[in-house]
N, C-alpha and C positions, 0 to 999 in steps of 0.2 A: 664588353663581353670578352672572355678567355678567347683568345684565338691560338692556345695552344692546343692538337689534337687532344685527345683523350682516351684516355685505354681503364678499359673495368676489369680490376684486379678483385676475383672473388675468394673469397677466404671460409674459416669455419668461424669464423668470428671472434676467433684466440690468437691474439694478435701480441706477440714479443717484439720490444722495440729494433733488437739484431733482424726481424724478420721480414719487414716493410720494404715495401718495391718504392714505395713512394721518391723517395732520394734520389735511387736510380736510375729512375724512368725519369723521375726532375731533370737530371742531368744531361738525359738522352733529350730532351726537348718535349717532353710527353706532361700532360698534367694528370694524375690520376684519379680515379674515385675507385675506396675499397669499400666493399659488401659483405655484411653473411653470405652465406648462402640459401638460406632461405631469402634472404630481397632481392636477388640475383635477378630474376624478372622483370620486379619492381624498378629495377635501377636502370636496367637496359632499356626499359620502355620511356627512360626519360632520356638517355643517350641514345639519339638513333641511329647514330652515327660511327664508332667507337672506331679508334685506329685499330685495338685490339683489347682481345678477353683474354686475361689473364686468370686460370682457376690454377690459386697457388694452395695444394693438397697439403695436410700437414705430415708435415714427416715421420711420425710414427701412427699415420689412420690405421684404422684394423680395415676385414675386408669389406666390411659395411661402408663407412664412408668412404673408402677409395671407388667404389662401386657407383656411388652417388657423383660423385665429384665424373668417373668414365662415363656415366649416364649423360651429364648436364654436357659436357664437352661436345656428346658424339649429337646430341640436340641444337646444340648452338650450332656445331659446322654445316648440320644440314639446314640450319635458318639463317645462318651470314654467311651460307656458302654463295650465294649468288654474288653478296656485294665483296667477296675476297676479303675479309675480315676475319686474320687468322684468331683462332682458341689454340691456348696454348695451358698445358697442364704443366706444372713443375710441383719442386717440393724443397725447394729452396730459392733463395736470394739471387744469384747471381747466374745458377743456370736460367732464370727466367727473361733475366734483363739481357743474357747474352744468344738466348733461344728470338726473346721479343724483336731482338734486333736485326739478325739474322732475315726474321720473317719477315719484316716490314723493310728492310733490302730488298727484298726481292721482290715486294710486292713496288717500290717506289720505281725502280728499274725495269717494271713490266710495264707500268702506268703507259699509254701513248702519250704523245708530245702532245701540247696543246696550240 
């Protein structure tokens, strides 16, 4: 089994190869799984776990899908708020991988000792 974390990177499903967190998050020690948005659900319900949700909006949505994309974020935080499981919105590449990081610092650094 992977025993690399995992983080759900949700997308609109229009996926350019410049646009992929995938690599990034590789390199960060992260394995990822990308989703429409519509399986978003579906795909969480099989990660129960997730280091993080990644809903990367596309850079030019109108205000319909940006609307959707604020909807499902402000859903997620209030259902992996308990377990500290940041949702993070972007709309690009590298603000996501350096936001993702950021958050899971802070979240690794608050952990108690074990």
């Amino acid at each position: 089994m992977n025993a690399m974390p995992k983080v759900l990177v949700v997308d609109s499903g229009e996926r350019a190869p410049d646009g992929a967190l995938s690599a990034e998050l590789a390199g960060m020690g992260y394995a990822s799984v990308t989703t429409p948005f519509e399986a978003a659900d579906d795909v969480l319900a099989l990660i129960p776990s997730p280091a993080a949700v990644v809903l990367q909006m596309p850079r030019h949505a109108d205000w319909a899908e940006r609307k959707r994309f604020l909807d499902l974020a402000r859903r997620l935080r209030k259902n992996l708020g308990e377990s500290g499981t940041p949702v993070i919105i972007t709309g690009g590449v590298s603000g996501a991988a350096t936001m993702l990081q950021n958050q899971l610092s802070v979240r690794v650094a608050a952990a108690p000792d074990l």
